[in-house]
C-alpha positions as CSV (number, residue, x, y, z in Angstrom):
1,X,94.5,-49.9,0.2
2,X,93.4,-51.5,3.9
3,X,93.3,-54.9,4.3
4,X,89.5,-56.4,4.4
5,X,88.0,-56.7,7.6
6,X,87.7,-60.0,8.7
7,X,84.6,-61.2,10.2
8,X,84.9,-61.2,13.5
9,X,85.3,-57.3,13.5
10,X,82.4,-56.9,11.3
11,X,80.3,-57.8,14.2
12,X,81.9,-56.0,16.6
13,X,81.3,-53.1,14.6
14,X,78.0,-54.1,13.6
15,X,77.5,-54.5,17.8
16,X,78.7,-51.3,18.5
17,X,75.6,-49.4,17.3
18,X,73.8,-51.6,19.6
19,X,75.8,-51.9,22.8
20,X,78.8,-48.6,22.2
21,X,81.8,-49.5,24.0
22,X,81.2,-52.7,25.8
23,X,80.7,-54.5,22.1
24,X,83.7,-55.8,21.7
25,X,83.9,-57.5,25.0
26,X,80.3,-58.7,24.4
27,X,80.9,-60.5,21.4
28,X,84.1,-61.6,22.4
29,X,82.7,-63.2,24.9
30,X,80.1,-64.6,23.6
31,X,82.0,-66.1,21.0
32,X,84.5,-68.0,23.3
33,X,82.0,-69.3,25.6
34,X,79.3,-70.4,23.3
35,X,81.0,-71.6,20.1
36,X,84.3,-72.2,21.8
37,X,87.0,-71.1,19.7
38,X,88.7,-68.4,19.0
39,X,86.9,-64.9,18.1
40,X,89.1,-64.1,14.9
41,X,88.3,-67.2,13.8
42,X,84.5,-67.6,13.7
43,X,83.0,-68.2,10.0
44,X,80.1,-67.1,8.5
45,X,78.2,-70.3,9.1
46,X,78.9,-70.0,12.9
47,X,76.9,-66.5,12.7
48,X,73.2,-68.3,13.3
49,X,74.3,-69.7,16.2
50,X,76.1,-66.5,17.6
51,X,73.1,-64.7,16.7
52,X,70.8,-67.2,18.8
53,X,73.1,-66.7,21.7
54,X,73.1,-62.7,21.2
55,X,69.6,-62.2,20.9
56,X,68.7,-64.6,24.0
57,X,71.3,-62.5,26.2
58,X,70.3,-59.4,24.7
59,X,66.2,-60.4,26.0
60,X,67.8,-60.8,29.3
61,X,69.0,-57.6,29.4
62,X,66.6,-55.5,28.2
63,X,62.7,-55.1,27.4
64,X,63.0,-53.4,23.9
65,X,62.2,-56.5,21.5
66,X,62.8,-54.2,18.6
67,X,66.3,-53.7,19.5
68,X,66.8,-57.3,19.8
69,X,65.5,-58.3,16.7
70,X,67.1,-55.6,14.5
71,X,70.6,-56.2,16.0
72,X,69.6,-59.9,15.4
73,X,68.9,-59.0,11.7
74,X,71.8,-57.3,11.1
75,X,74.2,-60.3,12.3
76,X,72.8,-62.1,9.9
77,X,73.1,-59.7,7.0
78,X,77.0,-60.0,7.8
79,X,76.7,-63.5,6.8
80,X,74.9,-62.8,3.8
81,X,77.1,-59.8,2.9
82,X,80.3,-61.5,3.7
83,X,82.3,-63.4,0.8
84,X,84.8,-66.0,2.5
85,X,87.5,-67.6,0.5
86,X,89.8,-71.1,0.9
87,X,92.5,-69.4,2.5
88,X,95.5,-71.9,1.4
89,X,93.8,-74.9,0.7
90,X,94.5,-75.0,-3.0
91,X,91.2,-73.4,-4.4
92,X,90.5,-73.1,-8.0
């Protein structure tokens, strides 16, 4: 079986569809110089804020409001979608 994806590449692949190869770098970058820390370690509550950040770049870079707002949309369905658990911290 492969190991879950963790969240970090669930928006890169989610960005993909929106911006092909250049995603990664995209979000990668976004993520380090907006939320400051580390892309692999971004949580589903920091996906709000990395989907304000995303969707103001993104209306810089392009006219198509309907693009922005669906790749917006579908940021946040990661954080809806995605079940995170207390990784080592004694959970119940």
């Amino acid at each position: 079986m492969a190991p879950a994806k963790n969240l970090y590449q669930k928006v890169v692949d989610t960005s993909v569809e929106y911006l092909g190869p250049a995603a990664e770098r995209f979000i990668r970058r976004q993520i380090l110089m907006h939320l400051s820390k580390e892309p692999e370690k971004i949580t589903k509550q920091d996906i709000p804020e990395l989907t304000s950040w995303v969707k103001l770049t993104l209306a810089l870079l392009t006219e198509n409001q309907e693009l922005v707002d669906t790749f917006a949309q579908d940021l946040r369905g990661i954080a809806l979608t995605t079940n995170e658990t207390s990784k080592g911290k004694g959970a119940a």
